[in-house]
C-alpha positions, 0 to 999 in steps of 0.5 A: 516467537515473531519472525517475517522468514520461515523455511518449510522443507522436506525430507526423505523418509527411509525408514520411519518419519518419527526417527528421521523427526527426532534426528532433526529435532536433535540436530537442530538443537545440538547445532542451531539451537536458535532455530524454531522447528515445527512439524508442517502438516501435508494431506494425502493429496492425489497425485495423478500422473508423473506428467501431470505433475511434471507440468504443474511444477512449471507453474507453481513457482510463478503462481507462488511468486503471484500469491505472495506478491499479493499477500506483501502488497496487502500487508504494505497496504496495511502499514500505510494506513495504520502509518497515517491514521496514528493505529498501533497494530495488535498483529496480523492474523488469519482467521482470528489467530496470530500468523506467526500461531497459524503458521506453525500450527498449519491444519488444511482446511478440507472444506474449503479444499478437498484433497480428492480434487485434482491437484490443478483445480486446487491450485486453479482455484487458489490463484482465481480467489487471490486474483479476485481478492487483487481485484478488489484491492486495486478498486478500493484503494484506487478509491481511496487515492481518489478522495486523497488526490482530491483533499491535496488538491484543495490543501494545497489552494489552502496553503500554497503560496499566493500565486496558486492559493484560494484567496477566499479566506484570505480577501473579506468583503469589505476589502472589495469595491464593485460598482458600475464604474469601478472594480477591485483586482487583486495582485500577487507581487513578489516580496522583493518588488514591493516597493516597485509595485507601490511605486508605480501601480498607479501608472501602469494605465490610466485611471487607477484611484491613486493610492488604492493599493492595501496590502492583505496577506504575505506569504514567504514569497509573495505578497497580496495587494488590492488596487481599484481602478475604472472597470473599462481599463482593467485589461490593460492594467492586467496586460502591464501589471504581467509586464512587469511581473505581477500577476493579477488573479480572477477573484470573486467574493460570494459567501455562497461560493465560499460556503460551498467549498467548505461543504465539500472539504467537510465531504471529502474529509470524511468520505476519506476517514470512512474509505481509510477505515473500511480499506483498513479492515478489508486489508486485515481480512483480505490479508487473512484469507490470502496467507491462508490461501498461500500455505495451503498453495506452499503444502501442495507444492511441496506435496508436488515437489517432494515426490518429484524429487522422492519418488512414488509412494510419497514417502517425505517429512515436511517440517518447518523452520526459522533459521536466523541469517547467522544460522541459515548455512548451518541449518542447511548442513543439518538438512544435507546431512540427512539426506542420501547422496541420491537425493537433496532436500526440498526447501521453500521460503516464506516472507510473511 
């Protein structure tokens, strides 16, 4: 069963907590039997003092709100690269199993945090691991971004128009002349005004070689002419070629340049394959440690919130349930129904 919405909540015990189960269990079946339940497992934490735990519930629905920010922020980072590197997804998991089968099978994992430590430095300890884990998230993606920005750049020269493109695909050798006297410049002139370019190029200054302009390349809104002239006239061809509004662009030819360029696009395609598929499984992993580290952050919330609300001993059911939007009024009733007028259930919700 795959579902993005759980409810983990807890219920006073009056008697024994195998009763109150099986009237849940019941409940649900007779009335929302499209709702998986699930036990939801609490350890024995320390409590500490009433204030102490007054203040720790302060904090923990901005810290929870904190992990579970960072736990979505991941998963989004995941469906974006997997979006862009064409990746079917096998599903999230945590420690190798399912989140959906870690959930509902929650264990606490003592080693990682004793339950005799005191409830703030399990909490503390939880919020500094999944800060650090944000930490990293932001330098590696902002790594990432970096070769993208960069690789855009360079397409976009690639196939923006004429006015911004690289023309050196597009300009061949043999295209240019470049002597002592003479130089070849490049014009950029808007489709419409062709025929205006080819009327009068030649008379935009003096000593333009008549009919030198070859038209190269067209793009659908420019169109990319040569025209040779002496070289001591070309800044006033430039000056009455803007005039008119064409635009002359600086080119140089050089296979070095060229070759270059083709290196460093080759570089960075591969630099992105490589950090895409290495952010790609630090997410998965991440994603992993961080939804771990949020159900252990939910036991110890409702551990804190349940004798909050119940009193001392910690007397209480946790359980686990999926209600459907359609089914979330009737389960709630269910919940109310088992619980005294003196006390209201504790519920928290996930989104995974």
């Amino acid at each position: 069963m795959a579902t993005n919405r759980y409810w983990v909540v807890s219920l006073p015990v009056q008697n024994s907590a195998s009763s109150l189960w099986s009237r849940l269990q019941e409940s649900i079946s007779k009335n929302s039997f499209d709702t998986p339940l699930y036990r939801f497992s609490t350890p024995d934490l320390r409590v500490g003092t009433l204030d102490s735990l007054l203040a720790l519930s302060d904090d923990l629905v901005k810290s929870n709100n904190f992990i579970e920010g960072v736990s979505h922020k991941i998963r989004r980072q995941i469906e974006e690269l997997e979006r862009v590197s064409g990746v079917e997804s096998g599903g999230l998991t945590v420690n190798g199993v399912p989140v959906d089968s870690y959930l509902t099978r929650f264990v606490w994992d003592e080693a990682k945090y004793p339950t005799m430590s005191p409830l703030r430095e399990i909490v503390d300890n939880i919020h500094v691991q999944v800060a650090r884990i944000e930490d990293d998230l932001k330098v590696r993606v902002a790594e990432y971004n970096n070769v993208r920005s960069q690789l855009n750049a360079i397409n976009r020269k690639q196939s923006g128009s004429l006015a911004v493109r690289d023309l050196s695909n597009l300009v061949k050798p043999e295209d240019i002349i470049t002597s002592e006297h003479l130089v070849t410049l490049l014009a950029v002139v808007p489709k419409y005004s062709q025929k205006d370019w080819l009327s009068n190029y030649e008379t935009l200054t003096t000593y333009v070689v008549p009919r030198s302009s070859k038209k190269l390349y067209e793009d659908n809104e420019y169109a990319l002419y040569t025209v040779t002239l002496f070289l001591r006239v070309a800044d006033n061809f430039r000056t009455s070629a803007r005039e008119r509004g064409f635009q002359i662009r600086d080119f140089e030819h050089s296979s070095e340049a060229q070759e270059s360029r083709k290196k460093e696009l080759e570089k960075l395609m591969q630099d992105q394959e490589r950090l895409k598929s290495i952010l790609l499984q630090w997410s998965y992993n991440s994603y992993g440690e961080v939804f771990s580290s949020w159900m252990h952050f939910c036991a110890v919330r409702v551990f804190v919130e349940s004798i909050l609300r119940y009193g001392l001993p910690p007397s209480f059911l946790a359980a686990l349930l999926a209600p459907s939007l359609k089914s979330e009024k009737k389960v709630r009733s269910i919940l109310e129904s088992l619980c005294d007028t003196t006390h209201r259930q504790c519920v928290l919700e996930i989104r995974r």
